[in-house]
N, C-alpha and C positions, 0 to 999 in steps of 0.2 A: 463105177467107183464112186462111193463118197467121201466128195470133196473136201466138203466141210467134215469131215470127220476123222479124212486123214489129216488136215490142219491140226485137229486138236488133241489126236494122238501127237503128232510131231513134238507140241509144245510140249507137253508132257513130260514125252521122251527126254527131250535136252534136261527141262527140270531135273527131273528125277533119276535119271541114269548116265546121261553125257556128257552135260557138266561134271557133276564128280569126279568121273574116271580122268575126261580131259585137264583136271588141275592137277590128278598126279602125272598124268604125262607131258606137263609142263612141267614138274617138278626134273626128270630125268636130261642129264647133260648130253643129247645124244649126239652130238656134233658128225657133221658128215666129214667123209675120209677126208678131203683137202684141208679141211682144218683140225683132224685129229688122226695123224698119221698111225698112232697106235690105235687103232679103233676096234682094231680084234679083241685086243687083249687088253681094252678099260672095260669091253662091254656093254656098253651106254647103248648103241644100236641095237644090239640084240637084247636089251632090255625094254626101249621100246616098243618094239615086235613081240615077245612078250605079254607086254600089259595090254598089247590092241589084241591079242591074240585072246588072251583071257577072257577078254569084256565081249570082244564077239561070240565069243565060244559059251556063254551066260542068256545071250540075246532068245535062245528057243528055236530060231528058222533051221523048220523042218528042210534036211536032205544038204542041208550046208556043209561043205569039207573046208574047214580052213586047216592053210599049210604053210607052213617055213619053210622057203627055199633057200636052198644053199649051194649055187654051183663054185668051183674049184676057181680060188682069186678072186670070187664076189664077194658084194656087199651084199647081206640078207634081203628077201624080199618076202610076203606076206600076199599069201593067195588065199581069197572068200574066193569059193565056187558054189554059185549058188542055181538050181534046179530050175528049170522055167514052169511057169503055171500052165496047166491043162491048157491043150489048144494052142499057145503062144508058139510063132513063129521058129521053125530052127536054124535062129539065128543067136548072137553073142553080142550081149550087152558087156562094153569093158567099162570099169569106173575108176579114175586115177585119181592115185594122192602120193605123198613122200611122209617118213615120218622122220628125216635127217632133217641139225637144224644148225643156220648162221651160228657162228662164236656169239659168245654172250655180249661183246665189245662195254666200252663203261659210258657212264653220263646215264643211266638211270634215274628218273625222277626220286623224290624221298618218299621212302615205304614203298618202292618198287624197285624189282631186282627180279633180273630173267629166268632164277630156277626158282624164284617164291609164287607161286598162282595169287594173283588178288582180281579178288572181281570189285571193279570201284566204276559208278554209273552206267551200270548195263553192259560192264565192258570186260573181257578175261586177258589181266594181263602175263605176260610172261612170254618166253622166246617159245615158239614154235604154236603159240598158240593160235593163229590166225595163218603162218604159213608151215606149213599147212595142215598141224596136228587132229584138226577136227575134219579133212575130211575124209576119212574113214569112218567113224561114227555117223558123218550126215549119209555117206551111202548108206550105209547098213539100216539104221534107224527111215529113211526114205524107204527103204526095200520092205520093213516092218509095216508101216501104216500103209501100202499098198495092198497087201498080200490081209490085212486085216478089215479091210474095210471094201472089200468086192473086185479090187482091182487086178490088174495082171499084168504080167511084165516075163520077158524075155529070156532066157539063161542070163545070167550075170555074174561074170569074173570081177573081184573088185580088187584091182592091185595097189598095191603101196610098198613102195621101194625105199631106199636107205641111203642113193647118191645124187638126189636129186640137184642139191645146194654145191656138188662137187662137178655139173656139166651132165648128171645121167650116164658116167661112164659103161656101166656093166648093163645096162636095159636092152642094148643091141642084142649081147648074147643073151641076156634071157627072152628075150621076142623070139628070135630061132630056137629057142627051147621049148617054148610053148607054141612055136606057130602051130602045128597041126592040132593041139590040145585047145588052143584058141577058138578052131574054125575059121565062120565066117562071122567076120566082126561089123555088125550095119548100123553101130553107134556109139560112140565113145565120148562119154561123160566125164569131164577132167574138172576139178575142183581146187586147182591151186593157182586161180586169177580172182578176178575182181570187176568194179566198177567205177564209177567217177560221184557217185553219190549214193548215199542208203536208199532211199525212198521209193527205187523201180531195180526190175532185174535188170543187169546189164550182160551180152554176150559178146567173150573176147571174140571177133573175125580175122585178127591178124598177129604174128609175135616177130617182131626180128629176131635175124639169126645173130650170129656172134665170131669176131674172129680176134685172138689171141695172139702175140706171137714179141719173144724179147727180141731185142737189137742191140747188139754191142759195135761200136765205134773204136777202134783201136788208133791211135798215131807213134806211144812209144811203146817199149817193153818195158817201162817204169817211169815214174815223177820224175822233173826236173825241176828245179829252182826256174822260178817263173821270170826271172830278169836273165838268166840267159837263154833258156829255148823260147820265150813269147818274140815274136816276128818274124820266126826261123822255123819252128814247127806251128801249124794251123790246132788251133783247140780242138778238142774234139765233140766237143759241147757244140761247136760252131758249123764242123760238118755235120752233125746229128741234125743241128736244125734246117742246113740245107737239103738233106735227104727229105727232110718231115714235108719240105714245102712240096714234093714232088708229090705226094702223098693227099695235102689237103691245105686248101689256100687259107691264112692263120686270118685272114683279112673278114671273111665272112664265114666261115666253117664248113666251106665245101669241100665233101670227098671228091680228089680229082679221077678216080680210075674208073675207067669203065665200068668191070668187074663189078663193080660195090653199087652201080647204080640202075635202076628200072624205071618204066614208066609207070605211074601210080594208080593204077586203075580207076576207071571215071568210077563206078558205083562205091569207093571206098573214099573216092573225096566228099562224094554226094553223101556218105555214112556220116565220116568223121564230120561234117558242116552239121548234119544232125543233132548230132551228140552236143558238141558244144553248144547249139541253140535250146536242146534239152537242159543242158545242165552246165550253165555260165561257168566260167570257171576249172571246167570239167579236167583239163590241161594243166592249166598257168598256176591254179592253184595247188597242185602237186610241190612244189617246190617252194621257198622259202629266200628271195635273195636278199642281200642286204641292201639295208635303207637307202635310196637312189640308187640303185643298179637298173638297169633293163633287161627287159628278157631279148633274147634273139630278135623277134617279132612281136608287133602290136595287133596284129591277128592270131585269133587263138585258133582258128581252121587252120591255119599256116602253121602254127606251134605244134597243135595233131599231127602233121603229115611230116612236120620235121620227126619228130619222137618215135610215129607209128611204119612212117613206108621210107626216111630217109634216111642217107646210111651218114655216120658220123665217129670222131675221132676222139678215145681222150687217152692222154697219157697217164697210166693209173701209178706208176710206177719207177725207181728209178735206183741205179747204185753206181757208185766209185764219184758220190757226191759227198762229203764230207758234212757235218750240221755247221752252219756258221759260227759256234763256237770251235769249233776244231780245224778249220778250214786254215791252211798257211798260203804263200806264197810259191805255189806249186802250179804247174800245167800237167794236169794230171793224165795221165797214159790212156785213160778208154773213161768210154759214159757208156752205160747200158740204160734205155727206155723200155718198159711194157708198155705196147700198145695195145690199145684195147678198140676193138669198131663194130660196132653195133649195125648190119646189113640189113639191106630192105628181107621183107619176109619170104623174096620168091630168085632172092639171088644166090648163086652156087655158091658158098662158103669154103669148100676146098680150093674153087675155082680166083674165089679172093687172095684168100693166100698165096696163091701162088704168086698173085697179080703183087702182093707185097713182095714178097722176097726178090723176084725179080725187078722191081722197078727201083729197088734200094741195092742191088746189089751189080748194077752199070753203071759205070763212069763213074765210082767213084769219085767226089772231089780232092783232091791230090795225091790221087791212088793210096788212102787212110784202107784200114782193112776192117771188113762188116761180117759179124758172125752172125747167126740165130740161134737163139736158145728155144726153151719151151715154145708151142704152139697147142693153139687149139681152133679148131672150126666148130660151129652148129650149127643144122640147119634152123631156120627160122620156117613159119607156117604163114598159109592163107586160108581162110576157110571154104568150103562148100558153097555153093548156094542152097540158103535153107530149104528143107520140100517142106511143103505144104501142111500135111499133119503135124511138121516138131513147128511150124509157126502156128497154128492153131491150138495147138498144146499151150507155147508161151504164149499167146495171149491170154488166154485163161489163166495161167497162175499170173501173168500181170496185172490182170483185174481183181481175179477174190485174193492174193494171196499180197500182192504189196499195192494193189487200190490204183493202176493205173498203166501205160505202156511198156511194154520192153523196148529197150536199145542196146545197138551195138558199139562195140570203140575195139581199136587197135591197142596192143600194148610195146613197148620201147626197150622192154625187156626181153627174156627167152623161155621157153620151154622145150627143152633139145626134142622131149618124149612125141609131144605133137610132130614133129617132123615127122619123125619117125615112122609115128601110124599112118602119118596121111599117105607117107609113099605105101605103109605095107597092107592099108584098106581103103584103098582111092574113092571105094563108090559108098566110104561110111558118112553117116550125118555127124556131126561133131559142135556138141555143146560143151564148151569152153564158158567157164563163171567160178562164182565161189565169194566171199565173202571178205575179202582183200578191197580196201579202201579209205578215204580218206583219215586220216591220221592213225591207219591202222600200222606201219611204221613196222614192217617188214624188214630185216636185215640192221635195223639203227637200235638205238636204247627207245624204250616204252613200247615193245610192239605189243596189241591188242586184240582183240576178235570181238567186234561188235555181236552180242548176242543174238536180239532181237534178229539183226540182219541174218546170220546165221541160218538161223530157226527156217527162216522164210524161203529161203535156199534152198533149204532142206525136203520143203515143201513141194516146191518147182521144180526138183529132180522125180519127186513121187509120180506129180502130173505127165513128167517126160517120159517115163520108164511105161505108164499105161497106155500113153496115145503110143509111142512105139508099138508096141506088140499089139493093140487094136488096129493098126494103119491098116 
């Protein structure tokens, strides 16, 4: 394959065909189901799927079936199936992206707003543009300047789903829908992470899992006037937070239950100590506190392993609190907390929850009564160890394509889907990246999509797709 050649197709490409399309599909509100309960019937998702549908289907690649799935109580899903080159391995290249996206929420800079596209310093902003709207185009356009410039590559499925931003709900059942249609899948290309700076490729190795779950406290079946049930009935605010202690010590932010905790494996400490010595900051500078606050930790190798492999608590949520303007003299009947705990990447997350409900729900403190409402588990991922070829691959696009080494880091966040494959293709390689990073502002107001970064990405998956199917 040429290298340089598929580089300069790449650039091209975005120029002249992917940017475009991509600021109209920033323009579309397509909110995934948990934030657009009517999502059938505004259409916004299926109009998304649509517009990628169009553009791919414009692109030329000969023997390509692209298709809109629709099973009974899904959300749409969008399948490139694309033909492997003479000779290539019969095997299945998958390539993931989502094309649901965060609420628009406000604080928007001036002259920026989440359905307006503006490209301002090499940057495309708008909601969905950076998670993860562009990578669908970077598969397909990486699939183009291979196939154009001597290279070969594998069968490739490239899916893009619609609930990504709602947990991944419907992806199970479409994975057994496709399993046999699948194959065998001995590399999966996911495109909706990132890295800790522009300047080199970075490859996600790990994502925590996720556990969800509401808690209500009950002591009456209605308010009292707080001067005569206060020192006769216990607040419930006050057993809540005794239960929470059981849970995780408020004192240093240790999750107490077994359950939620692992030993962190030496070559991921040895990764994460990497990373940060690569790229100062890589961590700490993620966040923003205010002036004189401290972080957890004055080690930023420590701050990695907290974010990346340890598991942690926050309470995102909360009702039967009144706003301090409306607040009276009342002991109010129940508190409901959403917990929210972010699990190392290799702990059972059914297995947690359970570990919650049960460890909140003995011994009561003054026999108060503890319900659950919604729940959700996720698995979290670990990766592979690389083989040899896909690191021989990225070292090359780390050299001609961003001028220097690849690294790895863990992420703090989820991707339910990664679970998923790893249990249902244990012996596949798995290139986790994509173009998510610093001030790229994912899920807040100004989110972005570094261009140039982009571009280069795009590149790196071309180089991945040819050393696979050469290995």
């Amino acid at each position: 394959m040429d290298r340089a050649a598929v580089n300069k197709t790449v650039e091209r490409v975005w120029d002249d065909a992917v940017l475009p399309s991509l600021c109209e599909l920033v323009e579309i509100p397509a909110m995934s189901p948990a934030f657009d309960a009517d999502w059938a019937a505004s259409g916004h998702l299926d109009a998304a799927i649509a517009h990628l549908r169009q553009w791919i289907s414009t692109r030329g690649i000969t023997g390509a079936d692209v298709e809109v799935m629709r099973l009974p109580g899904c959300t749409p899903l969008l399948l490139v199936d694309i033909p492997a080159s003479a000779g290539a391995p019969d095997e299945t290249v998958l390539l993931y992206g989502h094309l649901d996206k965060q609420p628009p929420v406000g604080g928007w800079s001036e002259g920026l707003d989440p359905w307006t596209p503006v490209i301002r310093d090499g940057r495309l902003y708008g909601r969905g543009a950076v998670d993860d709207g562009y990578a669908g185009y970077a598969a397909i356009t990486a699939l183009e300047a291979v196939r154009s410039h001597g290279g070969a590559h594998a069968r490739c499925v490239v899916l893009l789903e619609t609930g990504e931003e709602s947990g991944s709900p419907d992806l199970p059942t479409y994975l057994d829908h496709l399993a046999d249609r699948l194959g065998t899948v001995s590399l999966v290309v996911c495109l909706d992470s990132g890295g800790g700076d522009y300047e080199r490729l970075w490859l996600t190795n790990s994502l925590r899992g996720m556990v969800q779950l509401d808690v209500t406290v009950q002591v009456l079946d209605s308010g009292q006037h707080s001067g005569t049930a206060s020192g006769l009935v216990p607040s419930s605010f006050r057993v809540a937070r005794q239960l929470l202690d059981r849970l995780e010590d408020s004192a240093t932010g240790e999750v107490l239950l077994p359950e939620m905790n692992v030993a962190i494996p030496a070559d991921r400490a040895r990764q994460a100590r990497a990373g940060v010595e690569a790229a100062p900051g890589l961590v700490a500078d993620q966040v923003s506190p205010l002036d004189g606050m401290r972080l957890v930790s004055d080690e930023e190798t420590e701050l990695a392993l907290n974010n990346w492999w340890r598991p942690t608590l926050s309470v995102i949520g909360a009702e039967g609190l009144p706003a301090p303007g409306d607040a009276g003299n009342v002991l109010r009947p129940s508190t409901t907390l959403s917990l929210s705990f972010r699990i190392p990447p290799t702990a059972d997350p059914e297995a947690a929850l359970d570990a919650v409900r049960s460890t909140l729900s003995i011994d009561v403190p003054y026999g108060a009564r503890v319900t659950f409402g919604r729940s959700e588990a996720n698995l979290g991922w670990n990766a592979p160890e690389v083989a040899p070829w896909l690191s021989t691959a990225l070292d090359a696009a780390g050299e001609e394509v961003f001028g220097g080494g690849w690294r790895t880091m863990g992420l703090g966040g989820s991707i339910p889907f990664m679970g998923l494959l790893h249990n249902a293709y244990p012996n596949a390689q798995f290139v986790v990246t994509g173009a998510l990073g610093p001030s790229s502002n994912a899920h807040v107001p100004d989110e972005s999509l570094d261009l140039a970064y982009a571009t280069k990405v795009t590149s790196a998956i071309a180089y991945v797709l040819d050393a696979h199917a050469r290995r």
